[in-house]
N, CA, C and O atoms as a GROMACS GRO file, in nm:
protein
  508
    1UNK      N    1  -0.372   1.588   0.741
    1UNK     CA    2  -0.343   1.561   0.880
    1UNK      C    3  -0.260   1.435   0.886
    1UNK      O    4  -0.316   1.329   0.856
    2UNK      N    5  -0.128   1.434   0.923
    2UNK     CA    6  -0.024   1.295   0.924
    2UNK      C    7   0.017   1.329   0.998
    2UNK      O    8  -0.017   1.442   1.036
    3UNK      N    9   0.137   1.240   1.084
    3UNK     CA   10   0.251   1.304   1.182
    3UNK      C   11   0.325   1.208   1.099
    3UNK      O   12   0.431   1.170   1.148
    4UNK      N   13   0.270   1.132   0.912
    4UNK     CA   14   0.391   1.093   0.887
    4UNK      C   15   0.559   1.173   0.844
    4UNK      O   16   0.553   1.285   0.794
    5UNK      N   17   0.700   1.109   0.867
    5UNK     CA   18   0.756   1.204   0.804
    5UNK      C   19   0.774   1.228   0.646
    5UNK      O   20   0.779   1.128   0.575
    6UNK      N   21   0.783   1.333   0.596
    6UNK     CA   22   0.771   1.424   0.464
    6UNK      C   23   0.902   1.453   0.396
    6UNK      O   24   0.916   1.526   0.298
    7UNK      N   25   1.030   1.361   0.483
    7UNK     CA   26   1.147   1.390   0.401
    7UNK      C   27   1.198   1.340   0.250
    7UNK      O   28   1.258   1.399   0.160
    8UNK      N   29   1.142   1.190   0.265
    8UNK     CA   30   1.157   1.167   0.122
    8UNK      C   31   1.044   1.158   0.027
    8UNK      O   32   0.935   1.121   0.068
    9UNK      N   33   1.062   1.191  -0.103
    9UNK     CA   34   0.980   1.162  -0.213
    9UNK      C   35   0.936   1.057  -0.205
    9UNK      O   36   1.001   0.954  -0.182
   10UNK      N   37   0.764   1.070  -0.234
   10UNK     CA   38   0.712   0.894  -0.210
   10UNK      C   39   0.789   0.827  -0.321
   10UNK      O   40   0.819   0.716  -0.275
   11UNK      N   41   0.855   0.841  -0.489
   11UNK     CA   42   0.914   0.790  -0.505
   11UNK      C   43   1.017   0.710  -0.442
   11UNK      O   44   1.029   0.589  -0.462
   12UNK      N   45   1.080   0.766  -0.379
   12UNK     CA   46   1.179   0.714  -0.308
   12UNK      C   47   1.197   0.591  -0.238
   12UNK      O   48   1.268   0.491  -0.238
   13UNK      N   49   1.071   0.660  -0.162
   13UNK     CA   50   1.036   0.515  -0.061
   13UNK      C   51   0.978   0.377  -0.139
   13UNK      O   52   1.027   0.265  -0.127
   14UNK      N   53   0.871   0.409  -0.217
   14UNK     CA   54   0.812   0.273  -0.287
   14UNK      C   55   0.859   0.181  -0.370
   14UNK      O   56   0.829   0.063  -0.392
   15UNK      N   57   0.978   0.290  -0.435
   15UNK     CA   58   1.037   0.191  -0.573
   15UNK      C   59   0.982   0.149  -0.685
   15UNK      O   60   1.000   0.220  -0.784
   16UNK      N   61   0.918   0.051  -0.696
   16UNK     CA   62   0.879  -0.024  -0.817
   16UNK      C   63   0.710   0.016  -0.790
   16UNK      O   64   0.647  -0.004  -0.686
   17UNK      N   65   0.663   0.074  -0.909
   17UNK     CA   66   0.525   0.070  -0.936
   17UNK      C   67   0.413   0.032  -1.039
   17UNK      O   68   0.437   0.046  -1.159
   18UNK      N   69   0.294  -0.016  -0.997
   18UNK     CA   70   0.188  -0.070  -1.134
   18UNK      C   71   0.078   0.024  -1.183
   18UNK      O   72   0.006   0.088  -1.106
   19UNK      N   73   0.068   0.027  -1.326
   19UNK     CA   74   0.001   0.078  -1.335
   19UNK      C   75  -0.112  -0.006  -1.300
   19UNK      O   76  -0.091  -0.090  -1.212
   20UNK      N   77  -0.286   0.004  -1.374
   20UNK     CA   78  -0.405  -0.060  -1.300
   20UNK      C   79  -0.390  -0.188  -1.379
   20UNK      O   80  -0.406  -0.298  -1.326
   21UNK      N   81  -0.348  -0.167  -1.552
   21UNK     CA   82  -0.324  -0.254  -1.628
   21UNK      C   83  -0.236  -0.374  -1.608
   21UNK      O   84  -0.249  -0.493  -1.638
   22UNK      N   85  -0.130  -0.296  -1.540
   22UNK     CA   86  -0.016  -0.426  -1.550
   22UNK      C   87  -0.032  -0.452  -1.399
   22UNK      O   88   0.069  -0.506  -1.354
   23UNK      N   89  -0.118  -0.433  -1.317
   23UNK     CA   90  -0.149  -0.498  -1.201
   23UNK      C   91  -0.236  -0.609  -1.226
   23UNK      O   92  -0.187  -0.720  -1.205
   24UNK      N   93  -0.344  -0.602  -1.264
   24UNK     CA   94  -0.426  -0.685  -1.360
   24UNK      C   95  -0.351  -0.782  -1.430
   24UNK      O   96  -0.396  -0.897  -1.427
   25UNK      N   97  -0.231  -0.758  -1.503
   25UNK     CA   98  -0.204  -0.873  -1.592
   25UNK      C   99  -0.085  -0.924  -1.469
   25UNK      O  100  -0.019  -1.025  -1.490
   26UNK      N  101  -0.070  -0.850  -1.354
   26UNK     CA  102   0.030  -0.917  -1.239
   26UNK      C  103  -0.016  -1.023  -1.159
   26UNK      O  104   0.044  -1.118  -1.107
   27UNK      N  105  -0.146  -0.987  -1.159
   27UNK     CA  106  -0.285  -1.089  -1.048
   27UNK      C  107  -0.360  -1.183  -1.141
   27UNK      O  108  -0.424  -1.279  -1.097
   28UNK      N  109  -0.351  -1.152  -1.274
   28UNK     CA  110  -0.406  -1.228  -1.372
   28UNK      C  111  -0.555  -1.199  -1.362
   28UNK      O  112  -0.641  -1.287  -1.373
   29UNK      N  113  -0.585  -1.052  -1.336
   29UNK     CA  114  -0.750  -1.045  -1.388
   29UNK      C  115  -0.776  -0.976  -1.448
   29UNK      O  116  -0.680  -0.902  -1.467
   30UNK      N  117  -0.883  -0.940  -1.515
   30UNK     CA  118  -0.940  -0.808  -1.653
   30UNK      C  119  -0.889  -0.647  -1.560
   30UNK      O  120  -0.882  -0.637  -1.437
   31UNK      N  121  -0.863  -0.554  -1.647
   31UNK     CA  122  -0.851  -0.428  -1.569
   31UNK      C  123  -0.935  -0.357  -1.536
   31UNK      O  124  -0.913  -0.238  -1.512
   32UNK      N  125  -1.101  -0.436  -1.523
   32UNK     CA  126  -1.169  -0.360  -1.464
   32UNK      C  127  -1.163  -0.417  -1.307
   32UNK      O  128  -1.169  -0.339  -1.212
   33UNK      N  129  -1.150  -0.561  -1.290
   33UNK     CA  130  -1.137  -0.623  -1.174
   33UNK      C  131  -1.002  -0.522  -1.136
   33UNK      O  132  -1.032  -0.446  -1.045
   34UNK      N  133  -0.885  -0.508  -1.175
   34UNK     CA  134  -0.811  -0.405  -1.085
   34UNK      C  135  -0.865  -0.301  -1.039
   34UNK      O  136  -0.836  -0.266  -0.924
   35UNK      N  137  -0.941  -0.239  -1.102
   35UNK     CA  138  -1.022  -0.091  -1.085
   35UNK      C  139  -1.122  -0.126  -0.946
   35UNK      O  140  -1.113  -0.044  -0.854
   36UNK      N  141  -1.185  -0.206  -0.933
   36UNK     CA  142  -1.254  -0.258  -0.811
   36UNK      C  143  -1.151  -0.273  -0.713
   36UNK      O  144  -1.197  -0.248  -0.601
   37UNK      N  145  -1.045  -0.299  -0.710
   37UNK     CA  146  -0.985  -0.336  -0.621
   37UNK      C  147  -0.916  -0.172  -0.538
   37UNK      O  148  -0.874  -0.155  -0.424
   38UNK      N  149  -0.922  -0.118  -0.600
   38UNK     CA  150  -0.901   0.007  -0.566
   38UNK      C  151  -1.028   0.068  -0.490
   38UNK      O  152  -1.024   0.116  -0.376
   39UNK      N  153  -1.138   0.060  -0.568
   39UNK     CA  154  -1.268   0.121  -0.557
   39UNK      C  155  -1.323   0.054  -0.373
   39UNK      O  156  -1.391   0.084  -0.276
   40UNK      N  157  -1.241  -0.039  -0.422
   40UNK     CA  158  -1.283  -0.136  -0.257
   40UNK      C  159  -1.167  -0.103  -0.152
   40UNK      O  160  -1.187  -0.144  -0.037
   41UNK      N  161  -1.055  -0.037  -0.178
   41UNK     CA  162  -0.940  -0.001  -0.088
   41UNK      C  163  -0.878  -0.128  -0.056
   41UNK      O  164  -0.845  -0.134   0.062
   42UNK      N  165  -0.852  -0.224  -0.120
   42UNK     CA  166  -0.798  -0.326  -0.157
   42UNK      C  167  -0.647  -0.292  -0.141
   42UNK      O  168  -0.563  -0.317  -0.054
   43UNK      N  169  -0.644  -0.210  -0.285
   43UNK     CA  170  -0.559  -0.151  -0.305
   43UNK      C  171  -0.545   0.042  -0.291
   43UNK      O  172  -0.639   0.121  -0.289
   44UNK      N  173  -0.420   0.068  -0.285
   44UNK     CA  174  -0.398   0.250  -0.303
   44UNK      C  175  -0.362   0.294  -0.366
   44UNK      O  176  -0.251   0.242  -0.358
   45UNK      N  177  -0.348   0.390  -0.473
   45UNK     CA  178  -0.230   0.447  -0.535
   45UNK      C  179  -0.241   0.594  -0.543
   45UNK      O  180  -0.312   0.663  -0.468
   46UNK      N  181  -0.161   0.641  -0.646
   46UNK     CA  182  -0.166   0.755  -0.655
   46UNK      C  183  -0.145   0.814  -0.814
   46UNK      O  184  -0.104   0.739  -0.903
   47UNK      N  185  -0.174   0.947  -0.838
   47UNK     CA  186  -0.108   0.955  -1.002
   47UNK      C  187  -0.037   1.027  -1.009
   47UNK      O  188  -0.041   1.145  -0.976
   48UNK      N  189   0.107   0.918  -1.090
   48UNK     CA  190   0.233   0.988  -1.104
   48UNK      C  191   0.233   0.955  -1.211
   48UNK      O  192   0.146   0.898  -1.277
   49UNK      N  193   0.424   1.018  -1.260
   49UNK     CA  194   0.442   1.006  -1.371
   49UNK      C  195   0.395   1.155  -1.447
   49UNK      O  196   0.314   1.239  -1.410
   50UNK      N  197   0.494   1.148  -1.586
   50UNK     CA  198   0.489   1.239  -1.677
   50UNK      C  199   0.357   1.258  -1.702
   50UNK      O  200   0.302   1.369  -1.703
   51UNK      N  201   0.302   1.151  -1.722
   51UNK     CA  202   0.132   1.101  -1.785
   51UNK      C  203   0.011   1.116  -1.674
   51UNK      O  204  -0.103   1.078  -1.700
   52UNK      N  205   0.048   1.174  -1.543
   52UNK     CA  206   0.002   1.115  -1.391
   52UNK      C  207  -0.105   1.053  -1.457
   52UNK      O  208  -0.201   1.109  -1.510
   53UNK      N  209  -0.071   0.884  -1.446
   53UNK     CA  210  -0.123   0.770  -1.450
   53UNK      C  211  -0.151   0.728  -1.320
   53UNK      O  212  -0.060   0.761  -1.243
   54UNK      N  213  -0.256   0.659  -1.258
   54UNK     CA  214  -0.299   0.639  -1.128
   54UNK      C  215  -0.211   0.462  -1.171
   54UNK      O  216  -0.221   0.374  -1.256
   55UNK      N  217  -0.123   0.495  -1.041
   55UNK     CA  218  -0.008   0.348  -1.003
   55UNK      C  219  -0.053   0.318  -0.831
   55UNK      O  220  -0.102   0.388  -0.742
   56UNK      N  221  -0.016   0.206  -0.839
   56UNK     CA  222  -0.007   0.138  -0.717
   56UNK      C  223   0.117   0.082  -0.666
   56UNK      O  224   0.179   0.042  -0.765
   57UNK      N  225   0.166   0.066  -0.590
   57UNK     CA  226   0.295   0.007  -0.541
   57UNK      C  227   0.309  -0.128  -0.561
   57UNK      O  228   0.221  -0.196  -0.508
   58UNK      N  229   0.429  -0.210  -0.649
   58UNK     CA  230   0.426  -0.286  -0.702
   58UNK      C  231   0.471  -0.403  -0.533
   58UNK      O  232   0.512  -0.518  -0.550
   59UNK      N  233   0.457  -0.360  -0.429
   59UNK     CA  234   0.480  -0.437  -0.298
   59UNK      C  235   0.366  -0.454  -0.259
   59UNK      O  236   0.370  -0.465  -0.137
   60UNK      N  237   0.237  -0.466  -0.308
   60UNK     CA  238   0.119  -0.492  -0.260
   60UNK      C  239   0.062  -0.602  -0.319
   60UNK      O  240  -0.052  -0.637  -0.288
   61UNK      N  241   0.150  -0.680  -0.429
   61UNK     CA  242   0.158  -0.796  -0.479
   61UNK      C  243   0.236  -0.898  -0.442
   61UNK      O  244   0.356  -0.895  -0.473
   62UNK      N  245   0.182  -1.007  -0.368
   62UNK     CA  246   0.281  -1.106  -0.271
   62UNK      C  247   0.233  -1.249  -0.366
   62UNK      O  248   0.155  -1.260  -0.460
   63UNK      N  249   0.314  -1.343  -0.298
   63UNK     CA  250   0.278  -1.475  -0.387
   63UNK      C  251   0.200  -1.556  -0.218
   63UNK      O  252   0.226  -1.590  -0.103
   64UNK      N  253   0.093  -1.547  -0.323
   64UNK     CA  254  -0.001  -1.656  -0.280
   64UNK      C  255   0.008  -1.794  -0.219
   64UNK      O  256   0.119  -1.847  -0.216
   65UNK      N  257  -0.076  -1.844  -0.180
   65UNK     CA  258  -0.050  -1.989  -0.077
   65UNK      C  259  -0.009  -2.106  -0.181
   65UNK      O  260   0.055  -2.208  -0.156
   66UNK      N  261  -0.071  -2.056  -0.320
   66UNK     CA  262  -0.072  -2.197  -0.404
   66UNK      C  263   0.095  -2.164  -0.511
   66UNK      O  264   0.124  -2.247  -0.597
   67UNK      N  265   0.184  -2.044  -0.490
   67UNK     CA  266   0.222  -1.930  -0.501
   67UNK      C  267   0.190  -1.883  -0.657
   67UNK      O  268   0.262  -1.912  -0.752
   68UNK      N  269   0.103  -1.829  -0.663
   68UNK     CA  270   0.021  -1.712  -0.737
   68UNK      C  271   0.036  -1.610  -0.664
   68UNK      O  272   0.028  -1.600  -0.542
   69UNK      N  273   0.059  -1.524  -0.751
   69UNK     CA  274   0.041  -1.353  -0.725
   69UNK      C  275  -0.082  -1.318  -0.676
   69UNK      O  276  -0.186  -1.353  -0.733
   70UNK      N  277  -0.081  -1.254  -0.580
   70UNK     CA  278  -0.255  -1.203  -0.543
   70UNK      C  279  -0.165  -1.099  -0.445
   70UNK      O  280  -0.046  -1.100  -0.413
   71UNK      N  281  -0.321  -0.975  -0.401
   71UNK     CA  282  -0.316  -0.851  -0.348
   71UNK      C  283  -0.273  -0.879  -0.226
   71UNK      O  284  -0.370  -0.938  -0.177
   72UNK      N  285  -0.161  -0.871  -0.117
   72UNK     CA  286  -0.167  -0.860   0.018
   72UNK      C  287  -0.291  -0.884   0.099
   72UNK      O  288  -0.359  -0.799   0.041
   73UNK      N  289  -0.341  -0.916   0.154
   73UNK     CA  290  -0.454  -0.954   0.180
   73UNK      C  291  -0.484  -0.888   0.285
   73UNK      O  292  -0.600  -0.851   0.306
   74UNK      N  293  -0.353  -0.855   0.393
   74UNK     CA  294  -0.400  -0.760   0.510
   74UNK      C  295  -0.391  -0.618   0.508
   74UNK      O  296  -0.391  -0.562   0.618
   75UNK      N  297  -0.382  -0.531   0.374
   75UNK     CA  298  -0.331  -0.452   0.334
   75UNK      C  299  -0.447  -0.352   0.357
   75UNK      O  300  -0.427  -0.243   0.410
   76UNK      N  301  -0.582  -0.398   0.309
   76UNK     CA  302  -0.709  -0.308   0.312
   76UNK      C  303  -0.758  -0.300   0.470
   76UNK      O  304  -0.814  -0.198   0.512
   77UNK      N  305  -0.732  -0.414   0.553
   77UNK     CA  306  -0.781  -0.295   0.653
   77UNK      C  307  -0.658  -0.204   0.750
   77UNK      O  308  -0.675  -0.120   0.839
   78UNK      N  309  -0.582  -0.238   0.714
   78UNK     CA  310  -0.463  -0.089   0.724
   78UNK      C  311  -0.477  -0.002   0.626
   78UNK      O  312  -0.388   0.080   0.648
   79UNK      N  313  -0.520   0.022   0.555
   79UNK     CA  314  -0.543   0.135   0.474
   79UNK      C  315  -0.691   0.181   0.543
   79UNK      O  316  -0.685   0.291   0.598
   80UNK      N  317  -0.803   0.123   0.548
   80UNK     CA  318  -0.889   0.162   0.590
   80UNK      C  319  -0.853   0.192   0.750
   80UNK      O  320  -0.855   0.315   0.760
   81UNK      N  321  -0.833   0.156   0.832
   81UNK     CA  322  -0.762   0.208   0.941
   81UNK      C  323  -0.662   0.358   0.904
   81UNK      O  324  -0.675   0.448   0.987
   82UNK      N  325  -0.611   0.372   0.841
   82UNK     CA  326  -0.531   0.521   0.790
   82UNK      C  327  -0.592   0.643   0.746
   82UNK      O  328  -0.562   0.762   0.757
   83UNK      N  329  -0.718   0.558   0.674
   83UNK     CA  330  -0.780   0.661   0.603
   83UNK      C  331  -0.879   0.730   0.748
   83UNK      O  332  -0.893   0.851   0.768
   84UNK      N  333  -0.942   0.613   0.842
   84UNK     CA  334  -0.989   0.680   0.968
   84UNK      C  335  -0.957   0.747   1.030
   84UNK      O  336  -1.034   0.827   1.083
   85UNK      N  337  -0.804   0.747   1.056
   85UNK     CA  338  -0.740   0.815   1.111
   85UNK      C  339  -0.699   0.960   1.067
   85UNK      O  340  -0.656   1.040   1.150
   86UNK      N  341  -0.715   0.993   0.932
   86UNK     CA  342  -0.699   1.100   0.862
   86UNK      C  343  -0.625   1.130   0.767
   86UNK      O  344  -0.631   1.238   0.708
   87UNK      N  345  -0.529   1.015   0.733
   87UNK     CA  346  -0.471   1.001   0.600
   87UNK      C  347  -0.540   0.987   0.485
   87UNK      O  348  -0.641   0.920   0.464
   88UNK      N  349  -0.475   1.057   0.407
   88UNK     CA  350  -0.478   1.100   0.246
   88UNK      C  351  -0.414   0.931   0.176
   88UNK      O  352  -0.355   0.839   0.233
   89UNK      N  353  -0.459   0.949   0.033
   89UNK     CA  354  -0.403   0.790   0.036
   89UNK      C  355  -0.225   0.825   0.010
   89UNK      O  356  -0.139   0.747   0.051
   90UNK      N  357  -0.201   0.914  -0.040
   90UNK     CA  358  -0.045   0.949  -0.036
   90UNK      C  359   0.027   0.951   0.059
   90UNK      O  360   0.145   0.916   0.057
   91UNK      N  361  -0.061   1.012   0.202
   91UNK     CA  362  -0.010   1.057   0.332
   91UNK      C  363   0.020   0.871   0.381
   91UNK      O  364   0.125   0.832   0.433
   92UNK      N  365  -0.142   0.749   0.336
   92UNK     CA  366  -0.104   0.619   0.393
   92UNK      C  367   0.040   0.572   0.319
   92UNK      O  368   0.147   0.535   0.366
   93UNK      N  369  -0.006   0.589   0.192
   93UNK     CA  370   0.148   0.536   0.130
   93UNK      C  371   0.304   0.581   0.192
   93UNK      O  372   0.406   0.514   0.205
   94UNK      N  373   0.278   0.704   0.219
   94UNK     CA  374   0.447   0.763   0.241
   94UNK      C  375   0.428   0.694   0.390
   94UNK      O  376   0.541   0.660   0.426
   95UNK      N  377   0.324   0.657   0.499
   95UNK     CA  378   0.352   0.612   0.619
   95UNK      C  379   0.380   0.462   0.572
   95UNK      O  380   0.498   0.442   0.598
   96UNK      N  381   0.333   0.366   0.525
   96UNK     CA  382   0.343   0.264   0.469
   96UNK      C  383   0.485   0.198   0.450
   96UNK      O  384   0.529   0.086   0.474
   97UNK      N  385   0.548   0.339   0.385
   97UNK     CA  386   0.662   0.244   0.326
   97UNK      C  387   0.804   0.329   0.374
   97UNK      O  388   0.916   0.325   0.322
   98UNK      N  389   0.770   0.383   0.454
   98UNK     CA  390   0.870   0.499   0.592
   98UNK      C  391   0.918   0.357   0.707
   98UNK      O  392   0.834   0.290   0.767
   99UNK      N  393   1.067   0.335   0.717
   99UNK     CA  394   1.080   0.276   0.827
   99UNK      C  395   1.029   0.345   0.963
   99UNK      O  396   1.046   0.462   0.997
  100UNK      N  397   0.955   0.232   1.038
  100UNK     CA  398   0.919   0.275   1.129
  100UNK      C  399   0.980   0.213   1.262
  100UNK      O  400   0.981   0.092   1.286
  101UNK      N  401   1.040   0.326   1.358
  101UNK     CA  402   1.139   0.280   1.427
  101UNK      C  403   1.094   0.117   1.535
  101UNK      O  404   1.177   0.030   1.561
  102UNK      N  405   0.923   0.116   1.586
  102UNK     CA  406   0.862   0.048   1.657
  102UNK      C  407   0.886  -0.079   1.619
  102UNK      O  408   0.885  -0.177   1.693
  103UNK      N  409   0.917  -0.076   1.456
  103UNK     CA  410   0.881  -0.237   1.447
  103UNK      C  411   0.994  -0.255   1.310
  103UNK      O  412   0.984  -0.314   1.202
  104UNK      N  413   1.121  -0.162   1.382
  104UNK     CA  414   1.229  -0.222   1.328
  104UNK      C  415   1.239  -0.281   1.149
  104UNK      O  416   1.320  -0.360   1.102
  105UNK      N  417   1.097  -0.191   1.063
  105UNK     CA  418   1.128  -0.194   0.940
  105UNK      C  419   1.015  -0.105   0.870
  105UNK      O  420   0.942  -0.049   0.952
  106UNK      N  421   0.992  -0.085   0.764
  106UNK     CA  422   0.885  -0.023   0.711
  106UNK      C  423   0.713  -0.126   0.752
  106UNK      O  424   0.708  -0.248   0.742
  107UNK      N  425   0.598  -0.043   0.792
  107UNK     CA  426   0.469  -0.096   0.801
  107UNK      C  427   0.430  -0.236   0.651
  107UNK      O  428   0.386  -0.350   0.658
  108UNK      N  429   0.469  -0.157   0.544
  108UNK     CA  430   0.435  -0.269   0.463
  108UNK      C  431   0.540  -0.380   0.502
  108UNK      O  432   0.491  -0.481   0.553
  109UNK      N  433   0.642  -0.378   0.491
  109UNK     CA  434   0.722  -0.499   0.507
  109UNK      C  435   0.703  -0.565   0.600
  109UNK      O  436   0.694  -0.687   0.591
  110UNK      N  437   0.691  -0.496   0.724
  110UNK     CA  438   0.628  -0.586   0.832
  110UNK      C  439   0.509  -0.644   0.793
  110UNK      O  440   0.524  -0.765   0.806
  111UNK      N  441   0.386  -0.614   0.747
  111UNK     CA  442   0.261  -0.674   0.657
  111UNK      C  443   0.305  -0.782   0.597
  111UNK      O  444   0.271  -0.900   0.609
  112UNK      N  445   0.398  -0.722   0.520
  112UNK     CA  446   0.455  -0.845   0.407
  112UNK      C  447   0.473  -0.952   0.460
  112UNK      O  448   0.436  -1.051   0.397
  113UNK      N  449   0.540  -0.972   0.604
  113UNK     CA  450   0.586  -1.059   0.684
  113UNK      C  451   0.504  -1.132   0.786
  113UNK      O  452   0.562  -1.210   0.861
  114UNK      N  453   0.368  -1.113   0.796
  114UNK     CA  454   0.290  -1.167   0.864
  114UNK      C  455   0.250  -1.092   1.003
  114UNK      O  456   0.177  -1.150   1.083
  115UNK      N  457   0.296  -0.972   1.029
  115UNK     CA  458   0.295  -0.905   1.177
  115UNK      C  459   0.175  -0.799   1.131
  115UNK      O  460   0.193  -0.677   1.124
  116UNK      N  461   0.067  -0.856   1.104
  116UNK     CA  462  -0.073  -0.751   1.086
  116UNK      C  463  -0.084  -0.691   1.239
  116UNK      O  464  -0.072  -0.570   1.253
  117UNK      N  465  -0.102  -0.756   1.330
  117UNK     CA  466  -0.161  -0.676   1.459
  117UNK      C  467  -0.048  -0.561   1.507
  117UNK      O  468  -0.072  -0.458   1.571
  118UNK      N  469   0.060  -0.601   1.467
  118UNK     CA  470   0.220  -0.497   1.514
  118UNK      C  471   0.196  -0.378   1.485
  118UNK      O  472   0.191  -0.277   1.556
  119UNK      N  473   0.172  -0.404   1.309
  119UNK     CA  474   0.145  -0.276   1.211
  119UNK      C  475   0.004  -0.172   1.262
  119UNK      O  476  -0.016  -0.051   1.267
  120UNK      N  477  -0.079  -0.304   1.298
  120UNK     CA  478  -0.236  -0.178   1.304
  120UNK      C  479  -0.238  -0.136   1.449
  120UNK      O  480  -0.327  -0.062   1.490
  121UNK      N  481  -0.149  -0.178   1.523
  121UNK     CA  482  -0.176  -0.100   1.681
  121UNK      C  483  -0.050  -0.006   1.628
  121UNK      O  484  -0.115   0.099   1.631
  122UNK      N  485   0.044   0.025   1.595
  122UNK     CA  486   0.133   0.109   1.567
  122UNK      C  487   0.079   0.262   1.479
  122UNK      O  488   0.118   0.379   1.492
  123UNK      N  489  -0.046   0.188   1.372
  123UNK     CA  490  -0.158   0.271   1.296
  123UNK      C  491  -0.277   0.361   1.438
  123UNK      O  492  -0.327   0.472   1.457
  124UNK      N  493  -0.274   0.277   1.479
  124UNK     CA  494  -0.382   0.346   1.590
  124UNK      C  495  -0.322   0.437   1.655
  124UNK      O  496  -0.392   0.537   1.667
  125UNK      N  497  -0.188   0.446   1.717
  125UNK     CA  498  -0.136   0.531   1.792
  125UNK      C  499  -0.137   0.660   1.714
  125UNK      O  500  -0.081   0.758   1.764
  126UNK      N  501  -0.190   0.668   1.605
  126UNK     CA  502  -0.134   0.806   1.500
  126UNK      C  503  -0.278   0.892   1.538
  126UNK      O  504  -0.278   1.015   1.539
  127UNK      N  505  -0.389   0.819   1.566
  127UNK     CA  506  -0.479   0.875   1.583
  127UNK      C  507  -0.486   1.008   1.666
  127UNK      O  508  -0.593   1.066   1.681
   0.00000   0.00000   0.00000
């Protein structure tokens, strides 16, 4: 259930991706601490690849206040907001990283940029 659009390959849209490992050595923690971070909807991914290896989008890694790498921080409750709404985690990803006309760029980038409330009332309307 999405009304996201389905024209391009989520490749397409995301670009650069991590596996759980090299997210872990991106955030600097053991790869079971990545695995939690998923398990907690922290993070999303999906499994692609020749190998379908479960990856995450390498845009869910921002630099930190001290600037260290760490997870987006407003990222999990827009995902958890998506998943309420009835998205698949593929269906959140391809909405995620789809320009969205409301807010004049893709949902993550706007995230990226500090406009959390823009992104999750724009998430609610999908309901």
């Amino acid at each position: 259930m999405s009304d996201a659009p389905q024209y391009l390959p989520l490749d397409d849209l995301v670009g650069d991706w991590l596996t759980l490992p090299a997210l872990a050595d991106a955030i600097g923690v053991e790869p079971s601490r990545a695995r939690g971070l998923v398990a907690s909807r922290h993070v999303i991914g999906v499994k692609r690849g020749q190998r379908k290896t479960f990856q995450v989008p390498a845009a869910f890694v921002v630099t930190g206040e001290h600037g260290e790498p760490v997870i987006l921080e407003t990222l999990r409750g827009t995902v958890i907001l998506l998943s309420d709404v009835g998205f698949s985690d593929a269906e959140a990803l391809r909405w995620l990283f789809t320009p969205e006309e409301s807010l004049g760029t893709s949902p993550i980038e706007a995230l990226r940029s500090g406009r959390r409330a823009q992104v999750r009332r724009v998430a609610q309307a999908l309901a």
